[in-house]
C-alpha positions in Angstrom: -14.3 -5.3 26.6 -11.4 -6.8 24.9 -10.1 -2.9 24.0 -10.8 -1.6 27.0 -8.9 -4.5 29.1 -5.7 -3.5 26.9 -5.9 0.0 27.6 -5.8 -0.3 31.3 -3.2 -3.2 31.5 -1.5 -3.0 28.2 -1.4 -5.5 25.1 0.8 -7.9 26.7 -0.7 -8.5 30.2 -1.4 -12.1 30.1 -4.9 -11.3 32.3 -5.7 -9.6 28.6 -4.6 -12.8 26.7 -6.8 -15.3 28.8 -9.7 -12.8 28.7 -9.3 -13.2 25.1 -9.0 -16.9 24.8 -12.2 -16.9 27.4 -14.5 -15.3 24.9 -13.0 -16.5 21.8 -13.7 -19.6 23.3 -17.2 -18.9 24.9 -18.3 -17.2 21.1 -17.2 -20.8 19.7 -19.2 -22.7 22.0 -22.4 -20.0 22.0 -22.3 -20.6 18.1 -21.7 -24.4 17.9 -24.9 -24.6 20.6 -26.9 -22.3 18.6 -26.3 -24.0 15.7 -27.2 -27.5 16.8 -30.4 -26.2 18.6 -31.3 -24.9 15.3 -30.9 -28.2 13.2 -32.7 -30.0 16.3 -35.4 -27.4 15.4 -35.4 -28.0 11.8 -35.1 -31.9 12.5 -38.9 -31.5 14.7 -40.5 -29.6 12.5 -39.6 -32.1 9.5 -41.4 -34.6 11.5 -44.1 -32.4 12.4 -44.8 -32.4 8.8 -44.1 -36.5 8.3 -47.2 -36.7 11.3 -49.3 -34.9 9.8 -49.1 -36.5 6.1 -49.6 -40.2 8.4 -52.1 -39.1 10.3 -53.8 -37.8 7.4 -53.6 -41.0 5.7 -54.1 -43.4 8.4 -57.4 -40.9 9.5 -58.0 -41.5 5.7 -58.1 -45.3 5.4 -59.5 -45.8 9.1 -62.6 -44.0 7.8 -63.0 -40.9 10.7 -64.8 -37.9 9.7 -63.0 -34.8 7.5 -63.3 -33.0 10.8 -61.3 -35.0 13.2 -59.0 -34.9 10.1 -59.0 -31.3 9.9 -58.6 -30.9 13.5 -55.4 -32.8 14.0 -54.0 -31.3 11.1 -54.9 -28.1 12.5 -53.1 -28.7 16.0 -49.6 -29.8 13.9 -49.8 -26.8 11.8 -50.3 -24.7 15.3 -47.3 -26.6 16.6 -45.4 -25.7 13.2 -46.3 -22.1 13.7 -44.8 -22.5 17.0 -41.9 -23.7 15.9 -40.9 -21.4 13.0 -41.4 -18.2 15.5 -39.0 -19.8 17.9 -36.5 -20.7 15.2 -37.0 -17.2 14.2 -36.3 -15.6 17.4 -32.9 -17.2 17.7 
């Protein structure tokens, strides 16, 4: 876009300069916001894993069956899933 804006009004329009600044600073902001969704990501699924090791534990010493056990763990480990194919698919 940048190339073809100079073309048709020349390298030292100043339309060409502020469409330049615009997406340098849009790029900036897209990557900064990227980046932070990513660590929130990375942040939830740490304590997706920190859940599941307490509720483990806590299923553990209250005494409920293997297979409640099993089935919490289960739904985390879905929610992990989850959250690995979205942080994938940015």
């Amino acid at each position: 876009m940048n190339r073809e804006l100079e073309v048709q009004r020349g390298s030292i329009d100043h339309v060409v300069h502020i469409a330049q600044e615009q997406y340098t600073n849009l790029s900036t902001t897209f990557r900064e916001v990227m980046f932070s969704y990513n660590e929130m990501e990375l942040v939830h699924r740490e304590n997706c894993k920190r859940q599941i090791q307490r509720s483990r534990f806590n299923a553990l010493a209250d005494g409920k069956t293997a297979q409640s056990v099993l089935t919490q763990i289960a739904s985390r480990h879905k929610e992990l899933l989850d959250l690995e194919k979205r942080i994938q698919g940015v």
